[in-house]
N, C-alpha and C positions, 0 to 999 in steps of 0.2 A: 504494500500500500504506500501510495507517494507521500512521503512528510510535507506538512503544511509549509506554503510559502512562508517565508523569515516576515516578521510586519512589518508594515511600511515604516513607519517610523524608527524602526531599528537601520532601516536597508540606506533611508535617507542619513539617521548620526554615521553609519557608518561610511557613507560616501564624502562627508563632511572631516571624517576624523583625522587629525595629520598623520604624516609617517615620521621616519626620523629626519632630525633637520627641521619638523614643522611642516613639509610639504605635502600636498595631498598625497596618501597610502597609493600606489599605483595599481595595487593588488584590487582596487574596489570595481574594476574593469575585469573582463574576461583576457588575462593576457595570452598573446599569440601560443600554441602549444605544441611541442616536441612531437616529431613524429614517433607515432605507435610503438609500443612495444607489442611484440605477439608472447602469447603466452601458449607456451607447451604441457606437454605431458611425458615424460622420459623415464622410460622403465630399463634398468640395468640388472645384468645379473649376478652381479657383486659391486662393492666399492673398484674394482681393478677389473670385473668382467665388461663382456658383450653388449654393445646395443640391444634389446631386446624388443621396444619398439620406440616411437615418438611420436606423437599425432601429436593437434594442435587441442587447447581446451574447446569444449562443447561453445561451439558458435563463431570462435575465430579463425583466423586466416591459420595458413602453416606456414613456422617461421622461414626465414631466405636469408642467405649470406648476404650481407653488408650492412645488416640491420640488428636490432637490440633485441632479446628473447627473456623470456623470465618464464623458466621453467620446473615444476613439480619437479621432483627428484624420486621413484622407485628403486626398490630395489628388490627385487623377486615379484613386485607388485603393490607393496607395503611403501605409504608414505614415509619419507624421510629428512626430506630437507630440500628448500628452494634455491635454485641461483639465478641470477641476473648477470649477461655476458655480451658484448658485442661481439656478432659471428663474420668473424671475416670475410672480405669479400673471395668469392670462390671456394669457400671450407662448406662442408656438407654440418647444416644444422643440428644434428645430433652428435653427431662426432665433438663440434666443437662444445656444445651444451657440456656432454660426457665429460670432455675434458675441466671445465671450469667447477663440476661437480669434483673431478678426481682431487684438484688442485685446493677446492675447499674441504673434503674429507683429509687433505694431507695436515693442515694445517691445522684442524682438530685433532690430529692424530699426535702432531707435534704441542700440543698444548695452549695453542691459542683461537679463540673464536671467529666461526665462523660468519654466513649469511646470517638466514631468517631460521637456525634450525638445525638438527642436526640427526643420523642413525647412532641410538645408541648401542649399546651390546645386545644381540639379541633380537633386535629389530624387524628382520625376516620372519620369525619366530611366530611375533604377537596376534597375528592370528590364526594361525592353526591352533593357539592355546587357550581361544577364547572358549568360553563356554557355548550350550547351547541356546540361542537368544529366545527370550518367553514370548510369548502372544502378543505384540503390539500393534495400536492405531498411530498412522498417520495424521495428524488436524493440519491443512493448508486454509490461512486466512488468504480473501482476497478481496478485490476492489476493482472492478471495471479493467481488468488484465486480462481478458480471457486468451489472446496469444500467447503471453508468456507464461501464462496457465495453464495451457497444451503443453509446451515445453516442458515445465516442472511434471507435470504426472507424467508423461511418456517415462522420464526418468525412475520415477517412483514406482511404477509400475511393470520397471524391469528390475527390481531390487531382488538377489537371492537370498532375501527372509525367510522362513521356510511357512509364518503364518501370520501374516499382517493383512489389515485392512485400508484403506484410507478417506478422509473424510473432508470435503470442500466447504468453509465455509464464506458462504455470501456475505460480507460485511456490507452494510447499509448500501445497497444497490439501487444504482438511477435507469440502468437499463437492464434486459432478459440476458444480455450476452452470456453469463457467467453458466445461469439456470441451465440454458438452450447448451454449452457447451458439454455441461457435465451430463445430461439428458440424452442426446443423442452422439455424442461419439466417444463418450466412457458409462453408460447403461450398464449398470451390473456390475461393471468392476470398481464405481468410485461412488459414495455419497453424497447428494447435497443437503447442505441445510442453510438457512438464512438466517441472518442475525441481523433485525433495524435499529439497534442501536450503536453508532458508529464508535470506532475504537478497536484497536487487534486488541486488548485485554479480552474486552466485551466480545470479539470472536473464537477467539482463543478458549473460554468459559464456554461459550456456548457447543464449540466443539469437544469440551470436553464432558458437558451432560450425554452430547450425543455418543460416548463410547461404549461399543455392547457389554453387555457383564460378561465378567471372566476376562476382560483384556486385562493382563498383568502391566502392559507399560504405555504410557499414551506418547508419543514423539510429535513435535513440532519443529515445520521449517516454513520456508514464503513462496511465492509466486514468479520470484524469480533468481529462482537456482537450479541449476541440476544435477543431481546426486548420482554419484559414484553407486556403480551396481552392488557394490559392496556395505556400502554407506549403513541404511539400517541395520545391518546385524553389527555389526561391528558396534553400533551405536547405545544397543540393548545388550548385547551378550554380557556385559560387564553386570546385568538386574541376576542374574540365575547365579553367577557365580560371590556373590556380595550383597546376603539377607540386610545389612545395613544402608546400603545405598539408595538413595532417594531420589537423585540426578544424576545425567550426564551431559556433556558438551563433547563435539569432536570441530574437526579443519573444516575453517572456512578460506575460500580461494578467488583470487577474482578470475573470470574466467574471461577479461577482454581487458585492456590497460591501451584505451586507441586514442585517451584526449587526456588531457593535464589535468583535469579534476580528477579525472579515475586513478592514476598514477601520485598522484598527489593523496588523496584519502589512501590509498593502500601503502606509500610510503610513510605515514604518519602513523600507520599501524592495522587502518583497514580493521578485520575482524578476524585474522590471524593470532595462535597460541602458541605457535611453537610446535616443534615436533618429539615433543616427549611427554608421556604420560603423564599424569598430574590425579592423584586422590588427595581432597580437602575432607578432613575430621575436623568437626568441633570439639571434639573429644580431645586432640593432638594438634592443637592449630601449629600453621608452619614457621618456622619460624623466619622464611625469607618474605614474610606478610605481617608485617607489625600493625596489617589497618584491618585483618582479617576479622571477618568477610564481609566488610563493606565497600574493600574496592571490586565489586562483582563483577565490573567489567573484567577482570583476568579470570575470570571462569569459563568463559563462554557464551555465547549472542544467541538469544533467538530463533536466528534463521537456521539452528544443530543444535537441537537440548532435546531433551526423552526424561519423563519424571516416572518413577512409582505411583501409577494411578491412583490406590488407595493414599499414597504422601500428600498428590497433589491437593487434591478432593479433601483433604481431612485439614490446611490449610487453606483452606476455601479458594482454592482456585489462585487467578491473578487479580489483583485490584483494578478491576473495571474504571480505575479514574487516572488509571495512567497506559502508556503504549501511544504509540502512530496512531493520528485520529481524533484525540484529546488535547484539551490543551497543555495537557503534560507532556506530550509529545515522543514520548518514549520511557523505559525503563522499565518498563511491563516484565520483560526477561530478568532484571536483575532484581527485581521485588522478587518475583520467585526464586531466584537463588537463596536470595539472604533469608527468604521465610522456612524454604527447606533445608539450608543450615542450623538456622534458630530453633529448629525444631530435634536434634541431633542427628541428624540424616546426614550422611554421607555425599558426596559431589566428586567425578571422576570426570576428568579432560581425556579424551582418547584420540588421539590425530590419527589414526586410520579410518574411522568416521568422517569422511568427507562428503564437502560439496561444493562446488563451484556456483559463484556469485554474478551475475550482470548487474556490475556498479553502474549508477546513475552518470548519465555522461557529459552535463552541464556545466556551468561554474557555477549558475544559480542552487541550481542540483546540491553543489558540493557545500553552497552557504548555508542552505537549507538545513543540510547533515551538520555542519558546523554549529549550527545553533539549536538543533534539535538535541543534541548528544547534550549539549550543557546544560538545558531545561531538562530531558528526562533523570539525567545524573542525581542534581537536587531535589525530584519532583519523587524519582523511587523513593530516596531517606527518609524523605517528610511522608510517603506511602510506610515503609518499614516502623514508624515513629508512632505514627496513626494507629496504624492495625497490632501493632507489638510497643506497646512505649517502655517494657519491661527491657528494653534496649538500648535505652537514653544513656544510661549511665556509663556503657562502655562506647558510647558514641562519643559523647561529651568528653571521656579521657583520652578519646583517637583525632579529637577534634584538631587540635595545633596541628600534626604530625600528615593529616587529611587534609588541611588546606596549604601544605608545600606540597602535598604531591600534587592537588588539582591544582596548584601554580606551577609545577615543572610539566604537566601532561598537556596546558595547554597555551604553552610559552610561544612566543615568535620566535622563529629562528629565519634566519636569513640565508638564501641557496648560496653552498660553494661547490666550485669542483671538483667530484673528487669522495663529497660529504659523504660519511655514516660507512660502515663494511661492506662490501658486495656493491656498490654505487656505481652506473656508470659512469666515466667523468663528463659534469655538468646536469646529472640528473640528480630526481630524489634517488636514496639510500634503497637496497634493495626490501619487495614489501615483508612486513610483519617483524617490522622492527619498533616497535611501537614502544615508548619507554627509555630507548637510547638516546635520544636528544641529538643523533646524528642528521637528522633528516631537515627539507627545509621547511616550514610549515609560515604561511604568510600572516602579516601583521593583522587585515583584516579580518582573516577566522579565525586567529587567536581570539578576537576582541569579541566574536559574536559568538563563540563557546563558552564566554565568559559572563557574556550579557545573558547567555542563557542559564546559567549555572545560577547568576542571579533571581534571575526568574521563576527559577523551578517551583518554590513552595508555592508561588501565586496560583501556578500555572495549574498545581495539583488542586490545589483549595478550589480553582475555576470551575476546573475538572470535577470535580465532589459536590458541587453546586449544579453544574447543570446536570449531573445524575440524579439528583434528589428531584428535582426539579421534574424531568422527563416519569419519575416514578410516580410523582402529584397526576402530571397528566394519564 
């Protein structure tokens, strides 16, 4: 679902705003943008083995010598690590990809870090040793997408899960398109149901009354991604083998990087974790997480989560006054985090769960996400505050410690060449580096992540008002 235009009045201070020196911010224009990167997909059969394939991600071009690539990294077939390489001109693109993969496994090898990620020991391994995944639903929220709606189920509906269902739901619909699509050219194999009160929380809830009994795990992703054949099981196997766990998250990817907004949001970190497994216990918080777990965004996004149905349900769902849709504008996904944390449940990140993203390809696009993220960031807390206030107290002691990170996460940095690991020179840092401060991020969407971060609590109280409001009627 498209986040809300930024408001006018933000969009005007911020065209208004100076830069350094005082001079108007240059960034408040859409400036000229880099040609494309193609983004691959590259399977090898060892760190030092074979090509084994290379196709381009679902929807883009295949990469070609003389130009920039940013490709998945397999290895037996098992996600492992990203790299980002200009493929010379005349060099066959996998070959050269291979190599800039071998070149960042050497230097992990030797003890210094690489891209966005890395195989640890055993890697090939992880899932042949998953368990057997339990019963789950599918819930896709949508909104006047029905293209890219076709796209996401074809995907979904090639998953080898061995018993999942899936379930569409119409968020507040202006036209049949959605109904008409799920109707006659997925009949029997996919659900609809509608939901008129707009908001992906408010979808999200609705599909999950919709889940039949006996489904052990409900999964949630968007309308415009498409997931890896592998993607669900991998996703849930971790619910059969781990009576504790109540969440998971796996990789998000972008599956096109053709204009400067997309390359730009996915070098500022995009919705990439890393390529290493990750269990969060409340039990045993981590200790490389001193804000644990209320910086949720390092859990996982959304558009790749699967809860314990009985977890979710018995936390009542998501708060209907936040997510895309609202004037909260997001954080619907990390209210759930932090409530099935808060509850002692378990949360597992699994990067072999994937799915490939089609980022918004605008600048306006990317302001939009810039100031969405910072209204939903403070709009979930004051949701988590609300619904649990039994959480104040260790909020309020993370509180200092929590406003230098949201001061370093959404800093201006200014493009150099060369910037962040894995970079090519003159571009942003390679994606899913989010956190390292290498990347360039413009003064403008610092300021309006900022403005939105301000914003949040209003945004949710908005939010909480016109639901009350809608239930009068």
């Amino acid at each position: 679902m498209p986040y809300r235009d930024v408001p006018p009045q933000l969009t005007a201070r911020a065209r208004r705003a100076p830069g350094a020196g005082g001079a108007v911010a240059e960034e408040t224009l859409a400036p000229p943008g880099p040609e494309a990167i193609t983004v691959a997909d590259l399977d090898l059969a060892g760190p030092d083995g074979p090509v084994l394939s290379c196709t381009p991600a679902p929807g883009g071009p295949e990469p070609v010598s003389g130009g920039d690539a940013y490709a998945l990294v397999r290895l037996g077939g098992v996600p492992v690590a990203t790299v980002l390489t200009h493929i010379p001109q005349g060099a066959d693109p996998a070959e050269a990809l291979a190599a800039a993969y071998r070149a960042h496994h050497a230097h992990r090898e030797a003890g210094t870090a690489g891209t966005a990620g890395g195989a640890g020991a055993g890697a090939c391994d992880r899932v042949r040793r998953a368990a057997e995944p339990p019963r789950t639903t599918v819930v896709v929220a949508t909104r006047e997408r029905a293209g890219r709606l076709a796209r996401a189920l074809d995907s979904l509906l090639a998953q080898d899960h061995p018993d999942f269902g899936i379930i569409v739901v119409d968020n507040a619909p202006a036209t049949p398109a959605t109904s008409e699509l799920v109707t006659y050219a997925y009949a029997g194999r996919v659900t609809y149901v509608r939901e008129p009160v707009p908001g992906l929380a408010a979808a999200h809830n609705r599909g999950l009354s919709a889940v039949p009994p006996g489904t052990d795990v409900v999964a949630f992703t968007d309308d415009d991604v498409v997931a890896d054949p592998h993607w669900l099981t991998s996703l849930t196997a971790p619910f059969a083998a781990d009576p504790r766990l109540g969440c998971a998250t796996g990789l998000i990817l972008p599956a096109r990087l053709t204009t400067r907004a997309q390359i730009l949001l996915e070098s500022h970190g995009g919705f990439a974790k890393g390529f290493t497994p990750r269990l969060y216990d409340p039990a045993a918080p981590p200790a490389d997480e001193p804000l644990f777990p209320f910086t949720a965004g390092s859990f996982g996004s959304g558009a790749n989560m699967a809860f314990r149905t009985e977890v979710l349900r018995a936390v009542g769902g998501f708060d209907p006054a936040t997510g895309t849709g609202t004037a909260a504008r997001g954080g619907d996904d990390l209210y759930g985090f932090v409530r099935v944390l808060s509850e002692g449940h378990r949360l597992r990140y699994t990067p072999d769960a994937l799915v490939w993203h089609h980022h918004r390809e605008t600048w306006q696009d990317l302001r939009n996400q810039a100031y969405g993220y910072g209204v939903g960031l403070t709009a979930y807390l004051t949701a988590v505050l609300v619904r649990r206030p039994a959480l104040l107290p260790a909020l309020l002691a993370k509180m200092p410690r929590g406003l230098a990170h949201a001061r370093a996460i959404t800093a201006h940095r200014p493009a150099a060449p060369g910037a962040g690991t894995g970079a090519v020179e003159g571009r942003p840092a390679a994606p899913g580096t989010h956190g390292g401060q290498g990347h360039p991020w413009p003064r403008s969407l610092s300021r309006l992540e900022r403005m939105g971060m301000l914003y949040g609590p209003l945004g949710y109280a908005r939010a909480r008002f016109a639901q009350r409001g809608r239930r009068r009627t």
